[in-house]
C-alpha positions as a Markdown table, in Angstrom:
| # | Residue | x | y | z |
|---|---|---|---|---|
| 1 | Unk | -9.4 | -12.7 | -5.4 |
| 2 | Unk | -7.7 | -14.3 | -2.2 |
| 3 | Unk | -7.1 | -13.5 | 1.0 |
| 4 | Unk | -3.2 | -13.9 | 3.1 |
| 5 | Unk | -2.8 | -13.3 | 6.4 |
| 6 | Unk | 0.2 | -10.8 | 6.1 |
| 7 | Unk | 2.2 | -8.9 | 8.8 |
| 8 | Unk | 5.5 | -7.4 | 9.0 |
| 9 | Unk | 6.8 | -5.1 | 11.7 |
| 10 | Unk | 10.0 | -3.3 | 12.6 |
| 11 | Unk | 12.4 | -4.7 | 15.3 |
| 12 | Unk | 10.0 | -2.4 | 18.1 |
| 13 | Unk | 7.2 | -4.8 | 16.9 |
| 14 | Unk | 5.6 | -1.7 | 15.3 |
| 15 | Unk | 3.5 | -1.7 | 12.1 |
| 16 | Unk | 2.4 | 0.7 | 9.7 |
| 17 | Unk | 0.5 | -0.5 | 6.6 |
| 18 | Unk | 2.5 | 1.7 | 4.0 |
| 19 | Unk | 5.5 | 0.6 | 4.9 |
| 20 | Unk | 4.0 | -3.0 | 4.8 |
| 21 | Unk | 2.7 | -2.6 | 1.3 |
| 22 | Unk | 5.5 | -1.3 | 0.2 |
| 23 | Unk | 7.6 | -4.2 | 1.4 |
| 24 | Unk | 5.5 | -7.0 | 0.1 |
| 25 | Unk | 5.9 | -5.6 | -3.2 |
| 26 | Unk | 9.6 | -4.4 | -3.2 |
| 27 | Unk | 10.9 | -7.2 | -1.3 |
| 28 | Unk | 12.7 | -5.0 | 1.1 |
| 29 | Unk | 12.7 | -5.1 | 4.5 |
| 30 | Unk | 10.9 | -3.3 | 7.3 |
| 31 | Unk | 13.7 | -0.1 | 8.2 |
| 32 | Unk | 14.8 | 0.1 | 4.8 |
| 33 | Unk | 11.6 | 0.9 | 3.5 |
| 34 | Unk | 10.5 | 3.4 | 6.7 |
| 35 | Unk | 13.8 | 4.9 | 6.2 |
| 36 | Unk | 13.4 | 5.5 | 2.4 |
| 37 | Unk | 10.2 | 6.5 | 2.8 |
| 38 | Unk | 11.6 | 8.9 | 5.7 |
| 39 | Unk | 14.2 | 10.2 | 3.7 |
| 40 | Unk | 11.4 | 11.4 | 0.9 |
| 41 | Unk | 9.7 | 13.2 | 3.5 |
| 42 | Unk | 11.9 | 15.2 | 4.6 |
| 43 | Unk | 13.1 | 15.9 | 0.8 |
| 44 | Unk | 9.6 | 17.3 | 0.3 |
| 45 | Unk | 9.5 | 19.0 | 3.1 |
| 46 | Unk | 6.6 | 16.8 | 4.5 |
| 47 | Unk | 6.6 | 16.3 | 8.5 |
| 48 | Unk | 5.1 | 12.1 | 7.9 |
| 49 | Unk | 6.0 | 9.8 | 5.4 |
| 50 | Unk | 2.1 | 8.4 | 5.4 |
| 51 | Unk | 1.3 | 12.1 | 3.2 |
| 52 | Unk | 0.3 | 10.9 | -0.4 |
| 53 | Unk | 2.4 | 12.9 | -1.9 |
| 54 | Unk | 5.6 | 11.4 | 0.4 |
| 55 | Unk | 4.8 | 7.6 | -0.3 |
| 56 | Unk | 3.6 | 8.6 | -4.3 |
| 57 | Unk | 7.3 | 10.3 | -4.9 |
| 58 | Unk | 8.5 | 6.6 | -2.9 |
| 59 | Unk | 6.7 | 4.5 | -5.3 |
| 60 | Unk | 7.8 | 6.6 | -8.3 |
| 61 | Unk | 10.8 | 5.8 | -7.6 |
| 62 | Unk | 10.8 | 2.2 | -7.0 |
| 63 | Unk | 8.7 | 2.1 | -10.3 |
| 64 | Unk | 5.3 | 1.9 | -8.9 |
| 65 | Unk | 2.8 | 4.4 | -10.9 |
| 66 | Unk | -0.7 | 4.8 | -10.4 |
| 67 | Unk | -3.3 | 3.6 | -13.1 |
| 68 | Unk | -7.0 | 4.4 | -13.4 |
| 69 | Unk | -9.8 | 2.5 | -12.1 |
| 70 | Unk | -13.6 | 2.5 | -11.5 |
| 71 | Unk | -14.9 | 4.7 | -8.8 |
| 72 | Unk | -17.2 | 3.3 | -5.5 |
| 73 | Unk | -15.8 | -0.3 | -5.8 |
| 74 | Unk | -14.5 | -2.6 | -2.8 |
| 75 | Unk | -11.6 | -4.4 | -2.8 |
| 76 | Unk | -13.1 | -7.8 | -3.0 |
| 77 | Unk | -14.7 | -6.3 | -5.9 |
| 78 | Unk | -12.0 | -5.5 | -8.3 |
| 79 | Unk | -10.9 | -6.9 | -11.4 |
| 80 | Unk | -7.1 | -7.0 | -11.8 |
| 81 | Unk | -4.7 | -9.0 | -14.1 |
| 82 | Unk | -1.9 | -10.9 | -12.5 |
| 83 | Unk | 0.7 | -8.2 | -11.5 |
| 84 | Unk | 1.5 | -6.5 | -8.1 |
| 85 | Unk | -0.6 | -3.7 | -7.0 |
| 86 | Unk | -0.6 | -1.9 | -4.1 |
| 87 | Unk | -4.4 | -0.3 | -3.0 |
| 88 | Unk | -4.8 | 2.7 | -1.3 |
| 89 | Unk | -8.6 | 2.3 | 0.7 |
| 90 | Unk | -11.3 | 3.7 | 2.9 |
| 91 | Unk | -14.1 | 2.8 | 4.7 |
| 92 | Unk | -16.1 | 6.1 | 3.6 |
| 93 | Unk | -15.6 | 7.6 | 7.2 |
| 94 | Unk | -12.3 | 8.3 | 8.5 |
| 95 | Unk | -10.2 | 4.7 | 8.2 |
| 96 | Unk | -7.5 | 5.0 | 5.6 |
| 97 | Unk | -5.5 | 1.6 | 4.4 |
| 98 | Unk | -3.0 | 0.3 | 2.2 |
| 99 | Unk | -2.9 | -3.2 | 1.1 |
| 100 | Unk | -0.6 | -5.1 | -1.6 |
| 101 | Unk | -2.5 | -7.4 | -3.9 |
| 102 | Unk | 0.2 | -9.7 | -6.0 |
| 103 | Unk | -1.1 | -11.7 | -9.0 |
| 104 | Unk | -4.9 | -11.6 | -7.2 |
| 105 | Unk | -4.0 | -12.3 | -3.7 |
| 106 | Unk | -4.8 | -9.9 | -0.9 |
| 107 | Unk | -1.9 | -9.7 | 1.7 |
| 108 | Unk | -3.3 | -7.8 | 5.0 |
| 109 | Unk | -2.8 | -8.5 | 8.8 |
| 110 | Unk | -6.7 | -9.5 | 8.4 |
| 111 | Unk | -9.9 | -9.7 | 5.6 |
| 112 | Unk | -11.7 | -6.7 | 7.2 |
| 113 | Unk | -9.6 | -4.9 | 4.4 |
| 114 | Unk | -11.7 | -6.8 | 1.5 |
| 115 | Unk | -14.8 | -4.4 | 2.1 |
| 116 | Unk | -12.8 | -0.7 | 2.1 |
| 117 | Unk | -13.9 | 1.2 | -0.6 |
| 118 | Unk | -11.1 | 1.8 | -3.3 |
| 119 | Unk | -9.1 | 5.1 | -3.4 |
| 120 | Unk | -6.2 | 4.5 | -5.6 |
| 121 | Unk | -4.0 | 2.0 | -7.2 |
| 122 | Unk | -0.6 | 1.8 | -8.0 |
| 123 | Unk | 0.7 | -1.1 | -10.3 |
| 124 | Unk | 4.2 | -2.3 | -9.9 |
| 125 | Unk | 6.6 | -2.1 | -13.6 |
């Protein structure tokens, strides 16, 4: 797997990683992904779209499910065909990141996110 630098931000010059994930692999831009995502949470009743459930719902319907993979592995460390994923990650304390991966290239603002421990993945259909 490879590394791309990778950075998008809204017209503030904010950035959140979700909503950076999710517009790598949707194509979309910035606001029209933080404003989907925004119009989940409040759907769900959920007072942030970073909640799992919000941005799980937002992927489901963009066609993004979650699939199975080994537990305790690193980014770096993964084995995944040619397809776009996005990664949901930790650093086994109290960091939480979400990275796309598109046909085994790592798009992140930097590489630090190579050695987060693996929570979930979602694979783009």
């Amino acid at each position: 797997m490879t590394f791309k630098e990778f950075y998008i931000s809204d017209k503030n010059g904010k950035s959140n990683c979700v909503i950076r994930s999710l517009c790598k692999i949707l194509n979309k831009e910035y606001d029209d992904v933080y404003n989907g995502l925004c119009d989940v949470a409040k759907k769900l009743n959920y007072s942030s779209f970073n909640d799992i459930p919000v941005f799980e719902k937002y992927m489901e319907y963009n066609n993004i499910i979650k699939i199975d993979y080994c537990d305790e592995i690193k980014v770096k460390d993964l084995k995944i065909d040619n397809f776009s994923y996005i990664v949901f990650c930790y650093d086994k304390k109290d960091f939480y990141h979400m990275i796309p991966i598109i046909n085994n290239v790592i798009y992140d603002k930097n590489s630090d996110c190579m050695d987060l421990y693996v929570i979930s993945i979602y694979k783009k259909i």
